[in-house]
N, C-alpha and C positions, 0 to 999 in steps of 0.2 A: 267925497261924499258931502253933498249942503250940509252945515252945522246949524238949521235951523231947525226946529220942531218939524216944520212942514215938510221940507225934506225928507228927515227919516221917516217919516209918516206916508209919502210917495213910495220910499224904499218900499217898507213894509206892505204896504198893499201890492207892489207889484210880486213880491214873495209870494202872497197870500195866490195870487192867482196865479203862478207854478206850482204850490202847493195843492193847487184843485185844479189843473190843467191832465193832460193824458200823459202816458208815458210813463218808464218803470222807473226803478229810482235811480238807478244813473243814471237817464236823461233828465230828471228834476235834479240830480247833482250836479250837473254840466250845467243846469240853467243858473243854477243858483250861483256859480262862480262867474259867468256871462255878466250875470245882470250885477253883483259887487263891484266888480272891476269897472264896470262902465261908470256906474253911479262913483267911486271913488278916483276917478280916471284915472287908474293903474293897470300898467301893464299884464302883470300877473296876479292872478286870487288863487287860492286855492284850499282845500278843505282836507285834511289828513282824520280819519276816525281811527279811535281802537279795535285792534282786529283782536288783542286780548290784553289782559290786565299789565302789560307791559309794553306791548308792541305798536305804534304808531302807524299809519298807512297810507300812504297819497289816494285818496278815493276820488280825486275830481283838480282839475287845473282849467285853467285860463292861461296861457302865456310860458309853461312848462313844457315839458315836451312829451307829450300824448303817450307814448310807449311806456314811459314814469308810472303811469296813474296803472294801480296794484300789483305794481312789483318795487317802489321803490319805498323803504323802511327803514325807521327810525325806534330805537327803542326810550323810554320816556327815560328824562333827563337826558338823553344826549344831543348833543346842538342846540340850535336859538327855538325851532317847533318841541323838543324835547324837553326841552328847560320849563316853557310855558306849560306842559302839560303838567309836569312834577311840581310846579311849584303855586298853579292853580290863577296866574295871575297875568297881564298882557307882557309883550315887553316890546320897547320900539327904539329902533336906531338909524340912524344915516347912512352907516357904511358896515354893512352886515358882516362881512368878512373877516374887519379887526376888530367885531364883539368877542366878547372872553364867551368859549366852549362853542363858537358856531363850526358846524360839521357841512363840509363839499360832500354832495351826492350827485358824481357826472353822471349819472345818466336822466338828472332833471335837467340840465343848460340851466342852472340858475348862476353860475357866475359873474354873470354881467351883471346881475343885478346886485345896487347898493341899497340903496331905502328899504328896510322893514320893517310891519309892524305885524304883530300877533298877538290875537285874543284865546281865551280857553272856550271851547265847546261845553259846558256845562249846566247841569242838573240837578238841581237841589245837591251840590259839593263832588256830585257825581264828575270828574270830567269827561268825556264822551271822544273829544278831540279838540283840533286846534284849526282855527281860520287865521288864513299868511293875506296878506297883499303887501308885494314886490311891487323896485320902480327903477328902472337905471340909477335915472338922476337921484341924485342924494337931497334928499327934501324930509323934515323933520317933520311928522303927524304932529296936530296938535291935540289939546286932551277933548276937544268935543269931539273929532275924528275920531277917537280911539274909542271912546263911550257911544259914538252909533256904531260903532263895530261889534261893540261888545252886544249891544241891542239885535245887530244881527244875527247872533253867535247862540244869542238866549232863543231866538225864533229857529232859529236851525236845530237846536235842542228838541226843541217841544214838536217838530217837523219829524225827526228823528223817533221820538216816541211813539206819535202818532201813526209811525207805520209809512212814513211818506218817502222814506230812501230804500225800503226793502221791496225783494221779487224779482231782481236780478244779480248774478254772480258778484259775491264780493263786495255787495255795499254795505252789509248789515253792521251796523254798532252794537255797539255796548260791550261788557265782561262776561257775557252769558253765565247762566247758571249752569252750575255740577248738579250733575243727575246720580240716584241713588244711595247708599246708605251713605253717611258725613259723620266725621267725630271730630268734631272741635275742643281744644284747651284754651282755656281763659283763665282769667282771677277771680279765685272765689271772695266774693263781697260779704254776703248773707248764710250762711249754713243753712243746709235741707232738699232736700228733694223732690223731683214733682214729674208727675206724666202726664202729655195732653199734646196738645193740637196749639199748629203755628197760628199766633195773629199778629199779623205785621203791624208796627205801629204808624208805620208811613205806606200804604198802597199807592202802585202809581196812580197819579190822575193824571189823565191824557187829556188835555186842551185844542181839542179841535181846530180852531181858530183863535191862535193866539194872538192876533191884531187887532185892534178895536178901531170902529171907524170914527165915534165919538167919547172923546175926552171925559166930558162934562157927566156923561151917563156915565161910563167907568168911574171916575171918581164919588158919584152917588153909591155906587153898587159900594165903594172901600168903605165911603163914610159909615152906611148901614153897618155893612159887616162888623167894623172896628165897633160900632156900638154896641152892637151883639155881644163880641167877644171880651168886653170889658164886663158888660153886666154877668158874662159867666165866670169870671176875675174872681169880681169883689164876690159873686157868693162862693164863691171857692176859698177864698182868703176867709169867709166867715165862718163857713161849714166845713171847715177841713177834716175833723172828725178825731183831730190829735189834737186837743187841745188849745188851751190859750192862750199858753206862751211856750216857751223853749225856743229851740233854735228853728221848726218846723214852722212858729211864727212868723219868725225872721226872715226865714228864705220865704214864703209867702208872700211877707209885706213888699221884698224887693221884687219879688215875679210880677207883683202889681206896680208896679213903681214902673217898669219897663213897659208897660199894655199901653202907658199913658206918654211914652217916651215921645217929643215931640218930632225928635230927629229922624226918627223910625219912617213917621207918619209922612217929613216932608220926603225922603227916599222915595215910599213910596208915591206919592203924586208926582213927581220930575218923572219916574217910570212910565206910568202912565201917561202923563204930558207928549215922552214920546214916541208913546203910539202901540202902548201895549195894551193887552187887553187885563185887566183887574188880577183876575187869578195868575197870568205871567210875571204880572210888577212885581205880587208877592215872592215870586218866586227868583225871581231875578235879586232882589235884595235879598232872599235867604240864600240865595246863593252865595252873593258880595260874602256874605257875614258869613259860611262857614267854609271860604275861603281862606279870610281873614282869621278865622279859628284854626286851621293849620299851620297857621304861622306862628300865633301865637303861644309865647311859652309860659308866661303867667298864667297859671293854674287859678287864680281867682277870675281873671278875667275870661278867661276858656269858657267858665263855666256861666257868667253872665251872658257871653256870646249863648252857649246852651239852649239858657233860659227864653233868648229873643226866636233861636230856631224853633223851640217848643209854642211860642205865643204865633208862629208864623202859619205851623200847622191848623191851631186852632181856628186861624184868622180864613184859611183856605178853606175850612170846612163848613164857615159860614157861606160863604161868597159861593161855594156850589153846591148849596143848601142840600148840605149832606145828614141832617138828621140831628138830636139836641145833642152837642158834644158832649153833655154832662151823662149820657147814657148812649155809648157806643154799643154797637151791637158786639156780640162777643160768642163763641162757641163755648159749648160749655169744656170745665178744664183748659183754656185758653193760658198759653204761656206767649206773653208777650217778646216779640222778639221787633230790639229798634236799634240803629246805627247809637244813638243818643237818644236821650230824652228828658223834661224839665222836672220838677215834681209838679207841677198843674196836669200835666197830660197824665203822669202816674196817678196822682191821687184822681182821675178821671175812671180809673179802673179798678180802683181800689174794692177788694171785695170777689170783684168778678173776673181777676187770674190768679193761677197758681203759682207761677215764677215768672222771673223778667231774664231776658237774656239781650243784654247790650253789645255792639259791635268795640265801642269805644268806653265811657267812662273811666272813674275812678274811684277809689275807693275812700275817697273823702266827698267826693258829689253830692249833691243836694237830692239827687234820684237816689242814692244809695245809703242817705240818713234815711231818708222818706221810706226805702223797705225794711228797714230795719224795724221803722215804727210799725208797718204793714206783719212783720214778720215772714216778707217774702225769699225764697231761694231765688237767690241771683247771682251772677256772674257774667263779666267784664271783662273787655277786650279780648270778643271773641269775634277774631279777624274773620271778615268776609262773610259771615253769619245773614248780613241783608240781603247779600248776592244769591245764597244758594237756598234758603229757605221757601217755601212758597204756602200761603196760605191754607190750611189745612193738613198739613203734612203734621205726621205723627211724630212728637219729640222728647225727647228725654232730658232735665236736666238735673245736675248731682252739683248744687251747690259748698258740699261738702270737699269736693276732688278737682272740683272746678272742670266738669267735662259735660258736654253737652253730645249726646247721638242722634244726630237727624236722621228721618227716615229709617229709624231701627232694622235690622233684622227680627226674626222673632228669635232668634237665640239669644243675642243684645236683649232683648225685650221682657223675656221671660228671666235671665239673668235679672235685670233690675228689678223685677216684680220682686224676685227672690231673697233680693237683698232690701227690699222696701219692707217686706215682710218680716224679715231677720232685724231690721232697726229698729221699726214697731215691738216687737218683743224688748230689743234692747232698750228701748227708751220705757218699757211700761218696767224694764228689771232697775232702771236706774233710780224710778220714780220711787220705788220703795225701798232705795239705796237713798235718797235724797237727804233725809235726814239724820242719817247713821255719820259717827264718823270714818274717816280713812284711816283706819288702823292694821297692821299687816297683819297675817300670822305670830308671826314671830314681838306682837306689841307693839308695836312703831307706831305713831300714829301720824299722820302728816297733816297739815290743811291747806287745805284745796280752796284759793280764793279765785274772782275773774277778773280779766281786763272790762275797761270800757273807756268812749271816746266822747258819748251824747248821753241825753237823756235817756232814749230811747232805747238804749241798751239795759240801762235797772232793773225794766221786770225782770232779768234776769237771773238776777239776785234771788229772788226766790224760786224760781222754777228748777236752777239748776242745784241748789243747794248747796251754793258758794258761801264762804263762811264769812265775807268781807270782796273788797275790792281792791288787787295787791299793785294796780293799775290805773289809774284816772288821765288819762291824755286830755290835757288842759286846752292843747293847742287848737284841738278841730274848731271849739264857739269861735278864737282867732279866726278861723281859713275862712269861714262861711261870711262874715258881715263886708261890706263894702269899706266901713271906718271901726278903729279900735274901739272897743267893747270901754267903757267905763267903770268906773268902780262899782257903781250902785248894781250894771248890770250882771258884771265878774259875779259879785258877791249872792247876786238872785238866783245863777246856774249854781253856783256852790254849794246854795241853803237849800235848793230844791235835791243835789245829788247828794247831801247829807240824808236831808227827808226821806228819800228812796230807799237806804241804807236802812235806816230803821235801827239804828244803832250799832252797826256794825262795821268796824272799819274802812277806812276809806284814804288811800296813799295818794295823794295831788303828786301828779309831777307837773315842776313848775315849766313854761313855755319850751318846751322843744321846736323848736323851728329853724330854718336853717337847710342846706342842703336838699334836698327834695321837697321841704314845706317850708314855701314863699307865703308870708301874708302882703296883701294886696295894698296894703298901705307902708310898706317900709320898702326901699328902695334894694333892689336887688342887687349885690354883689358877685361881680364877674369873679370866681376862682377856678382855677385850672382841677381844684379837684375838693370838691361842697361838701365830698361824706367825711373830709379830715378838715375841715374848715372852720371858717366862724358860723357857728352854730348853735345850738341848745345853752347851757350856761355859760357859756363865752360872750352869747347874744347878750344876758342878762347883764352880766359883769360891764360888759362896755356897754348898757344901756339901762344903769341903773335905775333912773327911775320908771322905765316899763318894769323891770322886776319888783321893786318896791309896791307899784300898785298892785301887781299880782299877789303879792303877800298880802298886803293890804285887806283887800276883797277877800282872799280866803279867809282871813280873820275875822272880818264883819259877817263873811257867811257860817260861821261855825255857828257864830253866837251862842260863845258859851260851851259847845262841844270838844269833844276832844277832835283834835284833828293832827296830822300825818301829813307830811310838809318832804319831798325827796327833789332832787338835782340832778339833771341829767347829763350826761357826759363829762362830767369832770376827772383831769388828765393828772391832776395837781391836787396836795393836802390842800396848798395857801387859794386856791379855787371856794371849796368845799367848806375855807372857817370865812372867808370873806365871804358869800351867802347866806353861810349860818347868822353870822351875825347881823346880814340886813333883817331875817326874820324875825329875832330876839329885841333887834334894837323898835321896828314896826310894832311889836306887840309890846312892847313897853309904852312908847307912845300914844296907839290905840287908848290902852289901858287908861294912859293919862287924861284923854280926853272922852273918856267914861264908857267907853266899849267895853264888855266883858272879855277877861282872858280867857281862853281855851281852857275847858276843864282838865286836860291833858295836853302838850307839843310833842309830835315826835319829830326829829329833824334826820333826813340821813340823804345816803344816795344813790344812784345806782350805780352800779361797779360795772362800764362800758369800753372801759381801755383798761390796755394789758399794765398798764405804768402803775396804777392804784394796788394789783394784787401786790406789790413790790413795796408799798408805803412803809413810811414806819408804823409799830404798832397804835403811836401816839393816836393819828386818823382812827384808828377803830375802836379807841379805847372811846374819841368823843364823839364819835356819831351815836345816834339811838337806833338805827340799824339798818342794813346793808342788802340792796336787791340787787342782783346781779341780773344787768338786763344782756340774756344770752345771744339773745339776735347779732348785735354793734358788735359783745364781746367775740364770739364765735368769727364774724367779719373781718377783723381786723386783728384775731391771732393768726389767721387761714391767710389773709389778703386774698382773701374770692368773696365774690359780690353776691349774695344769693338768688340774687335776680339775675343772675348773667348764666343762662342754662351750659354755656361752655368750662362752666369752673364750679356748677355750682355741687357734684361730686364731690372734688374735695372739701365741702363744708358739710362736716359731721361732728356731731356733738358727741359720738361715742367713740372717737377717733381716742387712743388712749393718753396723747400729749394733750390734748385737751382735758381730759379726765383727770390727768394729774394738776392741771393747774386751777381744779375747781377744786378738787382736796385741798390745794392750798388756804383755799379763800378760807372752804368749811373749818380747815384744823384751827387757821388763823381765828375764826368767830367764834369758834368754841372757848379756844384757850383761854379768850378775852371777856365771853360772857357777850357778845356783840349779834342783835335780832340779825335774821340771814334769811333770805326769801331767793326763788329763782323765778325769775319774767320770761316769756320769749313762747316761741313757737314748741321748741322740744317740750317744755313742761305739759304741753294739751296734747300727748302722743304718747300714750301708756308704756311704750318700752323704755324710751328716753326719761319717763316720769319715773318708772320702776328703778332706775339705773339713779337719777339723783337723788332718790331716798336713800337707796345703800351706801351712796356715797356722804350721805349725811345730811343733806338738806332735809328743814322737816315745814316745809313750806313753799306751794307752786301758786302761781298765777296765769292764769290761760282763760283761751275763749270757754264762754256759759257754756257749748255745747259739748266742748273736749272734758267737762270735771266727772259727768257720770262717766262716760268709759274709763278717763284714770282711777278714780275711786273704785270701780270694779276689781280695776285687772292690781292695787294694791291691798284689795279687802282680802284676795285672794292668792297673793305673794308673801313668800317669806324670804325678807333681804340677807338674811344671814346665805340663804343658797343664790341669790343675785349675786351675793360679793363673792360667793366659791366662782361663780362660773366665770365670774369676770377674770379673777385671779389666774383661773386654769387658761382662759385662753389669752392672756398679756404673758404668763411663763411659756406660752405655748411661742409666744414671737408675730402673733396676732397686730395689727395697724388696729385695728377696730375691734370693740368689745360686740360689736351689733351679730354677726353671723353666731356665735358663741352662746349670747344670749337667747337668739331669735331657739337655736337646739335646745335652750334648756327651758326655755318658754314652751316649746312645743310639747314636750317631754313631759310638763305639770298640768297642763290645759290649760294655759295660764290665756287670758283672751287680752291676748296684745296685739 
């Protein structure tokens, strides 16, 4: 294939006129490997599509052997066409045969041939299939060869959508849609629930004539566009509607930082250059990029990637002057449903959906701070969700349970009404619980504080009627900025989440990161296994002065307040007084140089390894007090992952060896006079809540949404008969205190 502009630009038009010539679409598939081959003067071309979301298929050759073409298969990831398809990316060699994983399929006659090179059939990350050109001779492609292959591969794409291979047996692409009712499991992101109608956040657009005959005009049409979609930027960064600072700032200023990215801009014109038409270029580099997003594992950089695919949609719906992006049309009750999405494109909808339902995300995303601030129901990595939805279709999502029902039945349907109705009641019983305490029957009284990770989480504080916050995850303003955060800014989120607080407690844990939370500016460490690694106060230890400023800042942000200082994962006393003491020796300093002291320090930590319940008493006598954070704890007395759905059974917190060695902790903090709190997922789950009050704790922390149902179902428990039932069924020979209790629960009305 010529490596010059003009060239590919030859190529592509003679495309174009197969693509509007006669003939069904295998014979524009036969044409289209004809006319590669010659133009690349190779023996063999050939074009393999998805026949489904695994299975590869020879739909068309040049130079193979005819009887091949749709019976011979490949499933993705196996061989050199396999590999490219799973891994989104070209690959080329000299001598195909001693490549690692290449797969013999006789009944193509490909073995004489040694030269290959392979591009991905893809669509906006979608891959579709794979384009081969073979050669006997051993001749090494070079990379401008391989990027008008790729140029090819993108017009075969867009050929492909357009309907231009279908209407004869056996050519159609793509992973088709599942037809009728769908129940997807995801992560729940946001608590709540919502019923409406699909809108997809990406509709195909079908580009007719993806080849452009003039450069110069395509490149006008990007420049407009791109001007457009910067002036929808900056008033998006102006008007965001949350405020004018926090972290929803931040991710803003960078979502505009990237509209302006130069490198973006020259991609696109080399696109164009050769020989695309405007809306393909875009496409073509959003595709590079969420190619390149599959690969990558840095979670800060994923998510910039994100942000460039979100600025790319926008950039498209200029250029096919689709209407003011700042006001999309939308059905009413519309639940957004998108593979990904940036916060520009959410906060573009803000107002006018009910829930978001993403194929991918996470739950530290810049989309998933942005709904929290929204207060939307969503939920993440809900596989294949773009595939099988269609716009309009009736949907259901339960951000609470993390399940999504497409296509209802009306049994489903009325079911969830049912229970929409039943939470409604529950949330108007809780609200006039809100200000009561958690007191049992029987006197106990417990309190009920939340977690939080942002800003945007505080209102919560009041609505849910949490009496403090037994939880502060420091690390999220970390994940979100492209560079570490400084003192001045540490200390601004600080004084802001003090402010929120309203004078009510507030537990900083200092930097957790490590193991599944990479920031983006510190160099990742290769370990065989991250969740027992260098991590959370290990990080700090051996990077003393990132801990020091973190201390630092908390103390400038108190200013003057009392503040709640805990450590995470510490294995070791000598861990726990080395910390304590950078904090003591920091606020002495401080002090020194005219900062106010905390009107109150409390210092302590959480209890996340089995090694600390075993300490001496010395540790408990000098902490100021002790959260057990159950999640790690629970993890690593079980060794089961709770994310690994194969093992994740055996992690139960009412498992009765577990129960005895939380007695431990309690009897231990009792004896001693030592504050005692429990963290984690059990405490926002009223049976598991009910269960660690009897056992003694008199203090949970859990999501704003889980404290009115535990404050219920403990307003109306009395632990004295929790601890009989427990009793009777551990003499019983019982593994688990949960069936035992769930009978005696049932038996009081207890609403657990």
């Amino acid at each position: 294939m010529p490596a010059d502009k003009g060239g590919s630009r030859a190529l592509l038009r003679a495309l174009r006129s197969v693509m509007a010539g006669a003939g069904d679409g295998q014979q524009r598939l036969d044409q289209v490997v004809r006319l590669v081959a010659n133009n690349m003067v190779a023996e063999v071309c050939s074009i393999y599509l998805k026949r489904d979301e695994r299975t590869l298929e020879l739909c068309a050759t040049k130079g193979l052997r005819q009887d091949a073409v749709h019976s011979a298969r490949l499933r993705v990831g196996q061989g050199l066409v396999g590999r490219i398809a799973e891994r989104a990316e070209p690959f080329v060699t000299d001598d195909a045969q001693t490549a690692p994983g290449f797969r013999y399929l006789p009944e193509t006659g490909e073995e004489i041939y040694h030269s290959f090179v392979g591009v991905p059939i893809q669509r906006l990350g979608e891959v579709m299939g794979v384009l081969v050109v073979q050669n006997r001779t051993r001749r090494h492609y070079h990379e401008d060869e391989v990027e008008a292959l790729e140029i090819v591969a993108m017009v075969i794409s867009e050929m492909t959508e357009a309907g231009a291979f279908l209407g004869s047996e056996g050519t159609a692409t793509g992973l088709g849609r599942r037809v009728g009712p769908l129940v997807f499991e995801g992560t729940a992101a946001c608590d709540g629930v919502a019923e409406g109608v699909v809108h997809l956040h990406e509709p195909r657009l079908v580009v007719f004539d993806p080849i452009a005959d003039d450069a110069a005009t395509e490149r006008k049409r990007l420049a407009e566009a791109m001007e457009a979609m910067r002036v929808d930027v900056d008033r998006l960064v102006e008007g965001n509607g949350l405020g004018g600072s926090g972290e929803h700032r931040e991710i803003f200023e960078a979502y505009r930082m990237f509209a302006h990215d130069k490198g973006w801009r020259r991609r696109l014109d080399e696109a164009i250059e050769s020989g695309l038409a405007a809306e393909v270029a875009v496409e073509k580099v959003q595709s590079d990029a969420r190619a390149r997003m599959e690969r990558v594992a840095d979670p800060y950089l994923r998510e910039r990637l994100h942000d460039l695919d979100d600025l790319a949609h926008r950039l498209l719906r200029h250029l096919v002057g689709g209407g003011d992006p700042q006001a999309p049309e939308l059905p009413p009750n519309a639940v957004l449903i998108a593979r990904n999405i940036g916060p520009g494109e959410l906060m573009d909808h803000a107002g006018k959906i009910v829930a978001l339902v993403l194929e991918e995300g996470s739950l530290t995303s810049h989309a998933t701070i942005v709904a929290r601030a929204l207060a939307l129901p969503m939920v993440v990595q809900a596989e294949r969700i773009t595939r099988d939805a269609n716009p309009g279709d009736r949907i259901v999502v339960d951000g609470d349970i993390a399940r999504i029902d497409l296509r209802p039945e009306g049994g489903i349907l009325d079911a969830f009404r049912e229970k929409v109705a039943l939470a409604e009641q529950a949330r108007e019983i809780y609200r006039t619980l809100r200000d009561k305490p958690a007191t049992t029957r029987d006197g106990v009284t417990v309190r009920l504080k939340m977690n939080a990770g942002v800003l945007a989480d505080l209102p919560s504080i009041d609505a849910s009627g949490a009496e403090g916050v037994g939880l502060y995850r420091t690390e999220l303003q970390f994940m979100i900025r492209r560079n570490l955060p400084g003192r001045e800014a540490q200390a601004a989120v600080y004084s802001r989440v003090l402010d929120a607080a309203e004078g009510r407690e507030v537990m900083f844990r200092t930097l957790d990161i490590g193991s599944d939370k990479i920031l983006p500016y510190m160099r990742r460490e290769k370990e065989p296994n991250p969740a027992l690694g260098w991590r959370a106060i290990r990080v700090g230890l051996d990077r003393p002065k990132l801990l020091r400023m973190q201390i630092q800042s908390l103390v400038r942000g108190a200013k003057g307040r009392p503040l709640s200082i805990m450590f995470p994962m510490a294995a070791e006393a000598d861990e726990y007084r080395e910390a304590r003491g950078m904090v003591e020796g920091e606020v002495a300093r401080l002090a020194a140089l005219g900062h106010p002291r905390p009107e109150s320090l409390k210092i302590g930590f959480m209890l996340e390894t089995p090694s600390l319940v075993y300490a001496a008493d010395r540790l408990f006598e000098e902490t100021d007090f002790v959260s057990v954070g159950g999640n790690d704890l629970m993890q690593f007395f079980f060794a089961a992952d709770r994310e690994n759905e194969r093992v994740r059974k055996r992690y139960d917190v009412l498992n009765f060896s577990f129960l005895r060695l939380l007695r431990q902790i309690v009897e231990r903090c009792d004896r001693l006079g030592t504050a005692l709190s429990f963290c984690g997922e059990a405490a926002g789950r009223p049976l598991e809540a009910l269960v660690l009050a009897a056992i003694g704790f008199r203090e949970l922390s859990m999501r704003p949404a889980a404290i009115g149902p535990v404050k219920r179902a403990l307003l109306a428990a009395d632990l004295g008969e929790a601890s009989a039932a427990m009793e009777r069924a551990d003499q019983a020979g019982a593994t688990s205190a949960r069936a035992g209790l769930l009978a005696w629960a049932e038996s009081r009305g207890l609403p657990v």
